[in-house]
C-alpha positions as CSV (number, residue, x, y, z in Angstrom):
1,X,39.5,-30.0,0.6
2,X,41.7,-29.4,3.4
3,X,41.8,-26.0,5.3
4,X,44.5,-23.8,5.3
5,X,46.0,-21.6,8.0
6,X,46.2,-17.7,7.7
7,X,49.6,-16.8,6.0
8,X,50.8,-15.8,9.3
9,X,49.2,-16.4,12.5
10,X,48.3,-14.2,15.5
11,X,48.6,-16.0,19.1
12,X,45.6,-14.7,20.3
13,X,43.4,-15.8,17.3
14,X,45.0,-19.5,17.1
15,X,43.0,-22.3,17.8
16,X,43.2,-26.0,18.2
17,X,41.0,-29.0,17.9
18,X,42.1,-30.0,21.4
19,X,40.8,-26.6,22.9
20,X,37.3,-26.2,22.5
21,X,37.5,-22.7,24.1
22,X,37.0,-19.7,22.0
23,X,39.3,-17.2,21.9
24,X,38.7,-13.4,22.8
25,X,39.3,-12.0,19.6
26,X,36.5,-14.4,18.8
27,X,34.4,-12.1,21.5
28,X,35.6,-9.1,20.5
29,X,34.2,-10.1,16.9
30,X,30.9,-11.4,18.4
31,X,30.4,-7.5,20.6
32,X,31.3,-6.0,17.3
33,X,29.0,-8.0,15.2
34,X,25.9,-7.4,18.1
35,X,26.5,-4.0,17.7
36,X,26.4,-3.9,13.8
37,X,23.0,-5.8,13.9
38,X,21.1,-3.4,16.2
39,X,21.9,-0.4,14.1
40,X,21.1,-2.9,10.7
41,X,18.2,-3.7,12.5
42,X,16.8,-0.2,13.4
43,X,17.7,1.6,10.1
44,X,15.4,-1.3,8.5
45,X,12.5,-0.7,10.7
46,X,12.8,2.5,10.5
47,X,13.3,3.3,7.1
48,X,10.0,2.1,5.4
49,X,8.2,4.3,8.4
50,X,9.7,6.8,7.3
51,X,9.1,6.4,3.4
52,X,4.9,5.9,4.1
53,X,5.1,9.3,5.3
54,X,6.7,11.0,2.1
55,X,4.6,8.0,-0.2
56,X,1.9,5.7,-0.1
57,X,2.6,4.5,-3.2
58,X,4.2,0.6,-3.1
59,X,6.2,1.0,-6.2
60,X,8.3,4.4,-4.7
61,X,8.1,2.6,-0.8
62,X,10.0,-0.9,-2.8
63,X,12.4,1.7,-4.7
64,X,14.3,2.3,-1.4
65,X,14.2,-1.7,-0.2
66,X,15.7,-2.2,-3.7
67,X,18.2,-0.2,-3.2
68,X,19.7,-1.7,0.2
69,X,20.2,-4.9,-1.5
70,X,21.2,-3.6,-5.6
71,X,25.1,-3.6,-4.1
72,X,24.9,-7.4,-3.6
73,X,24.4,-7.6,-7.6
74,X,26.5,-4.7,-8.8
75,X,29.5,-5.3,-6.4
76,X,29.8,-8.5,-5.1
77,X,32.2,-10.3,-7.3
78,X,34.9,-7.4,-7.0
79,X,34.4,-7.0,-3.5
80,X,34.8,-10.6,-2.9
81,X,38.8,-10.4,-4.4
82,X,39.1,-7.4,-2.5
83,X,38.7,-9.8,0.9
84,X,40.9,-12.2,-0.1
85,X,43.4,-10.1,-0.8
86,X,43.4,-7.3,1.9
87,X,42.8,-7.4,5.7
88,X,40.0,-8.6,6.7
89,X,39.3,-6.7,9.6
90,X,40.2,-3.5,8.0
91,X,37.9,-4.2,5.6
92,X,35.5,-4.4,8.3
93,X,36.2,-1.9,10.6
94,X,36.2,0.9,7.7
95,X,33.3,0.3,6.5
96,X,31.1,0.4,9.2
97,X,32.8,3.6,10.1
98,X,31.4,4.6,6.4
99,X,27.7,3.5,7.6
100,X,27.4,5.5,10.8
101,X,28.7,8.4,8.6
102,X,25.7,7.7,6.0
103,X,22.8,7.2,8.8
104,X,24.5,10.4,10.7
105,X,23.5,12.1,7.7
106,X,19.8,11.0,7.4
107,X,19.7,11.7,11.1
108,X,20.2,15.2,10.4
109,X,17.9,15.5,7.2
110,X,15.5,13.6,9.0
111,X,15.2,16.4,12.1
112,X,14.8,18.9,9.7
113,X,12.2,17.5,7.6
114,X,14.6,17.0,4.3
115,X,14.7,12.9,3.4
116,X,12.9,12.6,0.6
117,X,12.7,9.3,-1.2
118,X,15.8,9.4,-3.2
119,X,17.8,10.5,-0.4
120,X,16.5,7.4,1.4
121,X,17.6,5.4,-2.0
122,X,20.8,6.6,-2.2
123,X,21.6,6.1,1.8
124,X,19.7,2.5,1.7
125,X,22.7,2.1,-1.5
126,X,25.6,2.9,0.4
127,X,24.6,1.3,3.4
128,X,24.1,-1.9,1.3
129,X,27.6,-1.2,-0.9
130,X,29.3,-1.5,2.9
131,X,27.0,-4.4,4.2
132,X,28.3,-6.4,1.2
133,X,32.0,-5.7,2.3
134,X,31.9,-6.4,5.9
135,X,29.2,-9.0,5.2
136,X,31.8,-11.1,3.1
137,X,34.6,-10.4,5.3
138,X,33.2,-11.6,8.7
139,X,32.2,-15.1,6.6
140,X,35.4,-15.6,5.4
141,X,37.3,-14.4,8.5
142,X,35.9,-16.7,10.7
143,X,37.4,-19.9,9.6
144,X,40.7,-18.4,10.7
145,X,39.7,-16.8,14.0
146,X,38.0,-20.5,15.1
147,X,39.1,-23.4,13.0
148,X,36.5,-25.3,11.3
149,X,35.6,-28.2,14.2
150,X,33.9,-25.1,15.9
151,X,32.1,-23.6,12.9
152,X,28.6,-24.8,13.7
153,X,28.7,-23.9,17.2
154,X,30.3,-20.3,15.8
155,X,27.8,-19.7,13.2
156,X,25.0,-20.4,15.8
157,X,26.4,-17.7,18.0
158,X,26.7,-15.4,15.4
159,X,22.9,-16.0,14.3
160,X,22.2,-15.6,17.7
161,X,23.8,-12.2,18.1
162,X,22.4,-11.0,14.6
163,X,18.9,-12.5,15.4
164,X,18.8,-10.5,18.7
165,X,20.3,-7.1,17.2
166,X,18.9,-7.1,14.0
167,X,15.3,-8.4,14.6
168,X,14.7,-8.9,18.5
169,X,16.3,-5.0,20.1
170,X,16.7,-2.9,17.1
171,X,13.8,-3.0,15.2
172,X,11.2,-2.3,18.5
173,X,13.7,0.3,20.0
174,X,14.2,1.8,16.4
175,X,10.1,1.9,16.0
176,X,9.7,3.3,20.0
177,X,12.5,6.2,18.8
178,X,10.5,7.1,15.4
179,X,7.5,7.2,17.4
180,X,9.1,9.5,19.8
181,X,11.0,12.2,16.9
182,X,11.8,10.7,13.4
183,X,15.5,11.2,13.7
184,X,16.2,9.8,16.9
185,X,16.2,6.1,15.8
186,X,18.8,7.3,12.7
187,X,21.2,8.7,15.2
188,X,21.3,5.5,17.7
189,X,22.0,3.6,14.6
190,X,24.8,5.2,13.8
191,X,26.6,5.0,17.1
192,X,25.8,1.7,17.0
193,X,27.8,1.4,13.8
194,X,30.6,4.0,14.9
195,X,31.1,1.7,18.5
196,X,31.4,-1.8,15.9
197,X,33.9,-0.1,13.8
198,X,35.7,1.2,17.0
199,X,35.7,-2.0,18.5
200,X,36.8,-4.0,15.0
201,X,39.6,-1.1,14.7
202,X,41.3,-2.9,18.0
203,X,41.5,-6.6,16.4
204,X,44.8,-7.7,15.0
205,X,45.7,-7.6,11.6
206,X,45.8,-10.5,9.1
207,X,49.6,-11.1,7.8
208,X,50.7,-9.6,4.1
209,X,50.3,-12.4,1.2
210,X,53.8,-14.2,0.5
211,X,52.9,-13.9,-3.3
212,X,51.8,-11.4,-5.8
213,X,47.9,-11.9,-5.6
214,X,46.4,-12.4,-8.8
215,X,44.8,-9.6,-11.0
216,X,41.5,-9.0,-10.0
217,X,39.9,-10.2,-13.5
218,X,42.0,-13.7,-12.7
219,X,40.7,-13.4,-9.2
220,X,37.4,-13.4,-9.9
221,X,37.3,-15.7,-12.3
222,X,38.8,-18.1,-10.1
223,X,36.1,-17.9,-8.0
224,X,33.1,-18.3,-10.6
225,X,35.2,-21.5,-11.4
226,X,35.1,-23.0,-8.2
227,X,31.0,-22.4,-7.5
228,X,30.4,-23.4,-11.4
229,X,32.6,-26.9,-10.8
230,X,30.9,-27.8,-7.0
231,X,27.3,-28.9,-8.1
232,X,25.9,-28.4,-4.8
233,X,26.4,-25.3,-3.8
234,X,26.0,-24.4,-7.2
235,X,22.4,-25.7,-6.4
236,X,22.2,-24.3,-3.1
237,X,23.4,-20.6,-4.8
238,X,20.7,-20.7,-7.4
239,X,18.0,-22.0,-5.1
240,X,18.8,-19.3,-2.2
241,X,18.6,-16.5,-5.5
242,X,14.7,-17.6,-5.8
243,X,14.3,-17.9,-2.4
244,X,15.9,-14.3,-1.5
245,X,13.9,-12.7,-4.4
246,X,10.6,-14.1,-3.3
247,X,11.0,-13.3,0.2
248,X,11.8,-9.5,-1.3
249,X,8.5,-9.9,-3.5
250,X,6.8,-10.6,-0.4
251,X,9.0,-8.6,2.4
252,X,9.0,-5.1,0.4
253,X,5.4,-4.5,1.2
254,X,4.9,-5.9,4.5
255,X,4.7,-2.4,6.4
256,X,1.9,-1.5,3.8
257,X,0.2,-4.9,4.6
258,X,0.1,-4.7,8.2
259,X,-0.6,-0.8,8.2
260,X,-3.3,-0.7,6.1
261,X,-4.5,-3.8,5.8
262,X,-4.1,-5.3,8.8
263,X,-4.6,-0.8,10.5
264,X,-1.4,-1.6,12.9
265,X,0.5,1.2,14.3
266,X,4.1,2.1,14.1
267,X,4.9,1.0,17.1
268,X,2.6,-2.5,16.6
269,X,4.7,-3.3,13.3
270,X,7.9,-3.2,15.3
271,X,6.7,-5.1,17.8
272,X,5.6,-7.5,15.1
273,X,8.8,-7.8,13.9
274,X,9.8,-8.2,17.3
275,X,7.7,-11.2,17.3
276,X,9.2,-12.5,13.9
277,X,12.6,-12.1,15.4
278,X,11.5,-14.5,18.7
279,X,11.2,-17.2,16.3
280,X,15.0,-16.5,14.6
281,X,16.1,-16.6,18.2
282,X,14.9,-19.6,19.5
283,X,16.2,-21.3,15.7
284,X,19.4,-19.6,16.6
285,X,19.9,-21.4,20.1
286,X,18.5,-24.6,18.7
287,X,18.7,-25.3,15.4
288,X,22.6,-26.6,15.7
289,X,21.1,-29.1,17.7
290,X,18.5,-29.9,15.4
291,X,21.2,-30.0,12.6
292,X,23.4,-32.6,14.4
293,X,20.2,-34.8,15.4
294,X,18.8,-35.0,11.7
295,X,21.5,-33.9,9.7
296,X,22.1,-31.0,7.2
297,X,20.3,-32.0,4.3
298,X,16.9,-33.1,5.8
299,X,17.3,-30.0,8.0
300,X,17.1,-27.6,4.9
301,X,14.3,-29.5,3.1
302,X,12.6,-29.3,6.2
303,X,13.3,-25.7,6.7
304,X,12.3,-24.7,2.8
305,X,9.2,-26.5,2.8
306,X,7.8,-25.2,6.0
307,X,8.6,-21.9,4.2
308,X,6.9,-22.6,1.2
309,X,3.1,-23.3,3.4
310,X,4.1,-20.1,6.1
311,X,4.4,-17.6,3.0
312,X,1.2,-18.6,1.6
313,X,-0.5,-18.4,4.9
314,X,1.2,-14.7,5.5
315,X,-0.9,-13.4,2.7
316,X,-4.1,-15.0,4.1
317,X,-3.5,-13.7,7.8
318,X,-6.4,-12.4,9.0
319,X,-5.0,-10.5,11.8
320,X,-1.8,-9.6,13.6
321,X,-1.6,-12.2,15.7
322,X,-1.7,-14.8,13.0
323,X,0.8,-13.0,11.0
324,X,2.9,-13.0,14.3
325,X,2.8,-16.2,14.4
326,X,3.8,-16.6,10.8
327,X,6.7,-14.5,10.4
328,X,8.0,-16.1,14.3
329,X,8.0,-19.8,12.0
330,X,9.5,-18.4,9.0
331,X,12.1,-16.7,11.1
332,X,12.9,-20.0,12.9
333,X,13.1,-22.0,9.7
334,X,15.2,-19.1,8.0
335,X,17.8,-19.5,10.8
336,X,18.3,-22.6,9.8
337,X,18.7,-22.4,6.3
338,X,21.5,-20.2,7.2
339,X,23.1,-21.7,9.7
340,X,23.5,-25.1,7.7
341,X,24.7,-23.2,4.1
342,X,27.1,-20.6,6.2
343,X,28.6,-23.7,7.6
344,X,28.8,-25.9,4.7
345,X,30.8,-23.2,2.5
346,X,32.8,-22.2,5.4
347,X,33.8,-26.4,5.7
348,X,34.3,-26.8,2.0
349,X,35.7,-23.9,0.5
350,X,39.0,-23.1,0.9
351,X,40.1,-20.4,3.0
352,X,42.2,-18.2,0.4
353,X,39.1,-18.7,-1.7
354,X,36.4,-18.1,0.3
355,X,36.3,-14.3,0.1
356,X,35.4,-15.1,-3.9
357,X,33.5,-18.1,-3.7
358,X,31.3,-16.6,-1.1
359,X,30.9,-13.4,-3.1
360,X,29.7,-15.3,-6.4
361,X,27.2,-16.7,-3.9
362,X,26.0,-13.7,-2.6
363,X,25.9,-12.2,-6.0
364,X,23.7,-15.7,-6.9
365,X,21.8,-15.9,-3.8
366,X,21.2,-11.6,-3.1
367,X,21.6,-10.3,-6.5
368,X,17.9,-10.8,-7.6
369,X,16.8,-9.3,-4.2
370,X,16.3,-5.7,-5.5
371,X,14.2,-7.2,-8.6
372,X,12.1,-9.1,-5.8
373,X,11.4,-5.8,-4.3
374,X,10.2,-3.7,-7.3
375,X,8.1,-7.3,-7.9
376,X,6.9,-7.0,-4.8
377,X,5.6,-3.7,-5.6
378,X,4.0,-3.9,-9.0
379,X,2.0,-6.9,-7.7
380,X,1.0,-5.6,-4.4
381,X,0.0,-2.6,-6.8
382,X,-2.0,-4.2,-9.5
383,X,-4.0,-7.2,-7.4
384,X,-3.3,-6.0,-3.7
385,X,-1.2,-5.9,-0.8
386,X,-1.9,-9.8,0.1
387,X,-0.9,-10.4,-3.2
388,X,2.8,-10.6,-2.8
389,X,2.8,-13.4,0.0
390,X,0.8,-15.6,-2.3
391,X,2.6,-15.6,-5.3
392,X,6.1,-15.6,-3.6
393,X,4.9,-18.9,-2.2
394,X,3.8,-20.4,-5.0
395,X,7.5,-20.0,-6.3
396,X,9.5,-20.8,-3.8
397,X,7.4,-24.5,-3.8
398,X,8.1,-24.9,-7.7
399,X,11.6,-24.1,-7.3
400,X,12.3,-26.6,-4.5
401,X,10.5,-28.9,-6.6
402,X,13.8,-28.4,-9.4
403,X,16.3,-28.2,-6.4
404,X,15.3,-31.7,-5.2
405,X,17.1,-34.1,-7.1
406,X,20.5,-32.6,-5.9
407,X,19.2,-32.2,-2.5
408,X,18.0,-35.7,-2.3
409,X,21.7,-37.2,-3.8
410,X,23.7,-34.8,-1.0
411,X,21.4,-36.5,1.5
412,X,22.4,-39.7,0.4
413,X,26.0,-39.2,-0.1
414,X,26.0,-38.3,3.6
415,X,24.7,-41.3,4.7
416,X,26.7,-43.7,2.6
């Protein structure tokens, strides 16, 4: 399918095969999206820190991680017509004003001693409610602000920025801040969020439709159509759903495994994430190399079997250094999962349906991420904190196992 230009076209955001430079409302977009990703990156180290010290129960600690992700299941598919209907940057820009609003909030409740569990809950919903928004808008904006000969050298920028904000600074500096007062890493998220939205606010708008969009039952519906009839990423949708649910199973509880388990400190478990996110760096700054040297398709069977052996040996790390080690691989491999599935819907789909297409996806692929979470919990609960790792691997093999077939006929599709 052939892609289509925005309805009407700003000068500064054109781009042409024959210019390989990108333009600075692509930079402006990249500053905005660094910024978004420390603040993601701080409220999600920080926010299980604070939950062990109201609970030490797993099932309440996995409430709140379900939560941040419940939005992507509830809200997707309307949110998704909203995109391709409305500005895009708006869309953006508005709601990560929302977000630094939300954490500003806990910030407060947090100096004074008043975040309780459901407050977290509600927060971690809100936050997630506007993640899925500007989430879905940056993906299907950036065909338009790059053209798609750039895409994989785009989308490796981007998971470079959102690698080093959301794992690599935020998550230590957001642990350093909690160790120093609880509220303090709250509050640097949201100006992080208030200085994206601020710097979002400044981009140019999209051009009005020519035409009536359609009603927003039509609209979405249009866009189930499209995954349902493309058997690929229909495939790719339902295997990423498994795979985002088991990595939830697993994920929900990893501050409980490595501090009490494992008896790290605050401070340790964000550098350990700090360590996971040196592997999703070095994928980001690679992997579209690796891509273009092996191709897509071996490139994600690669990448979801190396995950399938490093979430089995997660559960069996003996100490934090092997676990290190672990999450660094899983990162790298993760980054390239995404890198080659952002891509590939961003080439195929087209543009005045890739706000919906991508949000059936999402709903797909993200939607069983809060049920992965509670999971997480009621295992790690009945047979142990390890627990989680082990099973979640176990599943994520079997369900590669289905996904093959497919897999194997894209591969060889490719090379015919």
């Amino acid at each position: 399918m052939s892609w289509r230009r925005p309805a009407r076209e700003d000068p500064d955001m054109a781009q042409t095969n024959a210019e390989p430079r990108l333009s600075p409302v692509y930079w402006r977009f990249w500053w905005a999206t660094g910024f978004t990703t420390v603040g993601d990156g701080a409220f999600a180290a920080v926010v299980p820190l604070l939950a062990v010290t109201i609970t030490r129960d797993p099932r309440l600690v996995s409430v709140v991680s379900a939560a941040t992700y419940l939005p992507w299941l509830l809200l997707s598919l309307p949110v998704g017509a909203l995109v391709d209907r409305h500005d895009r940057f708006a869309l953006m820009w508005r709601s990560q004003a929302i977000q630094a609003v939300m954490v500003g909030v806990i910030a407060i409740l947090a100096a004074f001693g008043q975040a309780g569990i459901l407050t977290l809950a509600i927060v971690a919903f809100g936050l997630g409610a506007c993640a899925v928004v500007s989430g879905n808008a940056a993906q299907a904006i950036l065909p338009d602000i790059v053209g798609k000969p750039l895409l994989h050298r785009v989308n490796g920028h981007q998971q470079t920025i959102t690698t080093i904000g959301r794992q690599f600074v935020g998550p230590p500096i957001g642990s350093l801040l909690f160790a120093v007062a609880v509220a303090l890493p709250y509050g640097m998220a949201a100006g992080s969020f208030a200085l994206a939205a601020a710097l979002l606010a400044t981009l140019p708008r999209r051009g009005r439709h020519k035409t009536e969009p359609p009603p927003m039952r039509t609209a979405i519906a249009d866009g189930l159509r499209w995954l349902a009839g493309h058997r690929l990423l229909r495939t790719l949708a339902v295997l990423l759903g498994v795979n985002t649910f088991c990595f939830q199973l697993a994920n929900a509880t990893l501050v409980l495994l490595a501090t009490q388990t494992l008896d790290l400190s605050a401070l340790v478990y964000g550098v350990l994430l700090a360590g996971a996110a040196a592997g999703s760096l070095l994928g980001a700054l690679v992997n579209a190399r690796v891509v273009k040297r092996i191709g897509a398709f071996p490139a994600l069977l690669t990448a979801l079997a190396t995950n399938v052996v490093v979430f089995a040996g997660i559960g069996l790390s003996p100490n934090a250094i092997v676990l290190g080690a672990l999450l660094a691989v899983n990162g790298f491999v993760t980054t390239l999962w995404n890198l080659v599935t952002v891509s590939l819907r961003q080439e195929i789909v087209p543009s005045g349906m890739l706000g919906r297409v991508n949000s059936v996806y999402k709903m797909l692929g993200w939607g069983l991420i809060p049920l992965g979470a509670l999971a997480g919990g009621v295992v790690a609960h009945a047979f142990g904190l390890r627990a989680p790792y082990l099973v979640a691997g176990v599943l994520r093999g079997i369900a590669l196992l289905v996904a093959l077939p497919v897999m194997i006929r894209a591969i060889r599709d490719q090379r015919s």
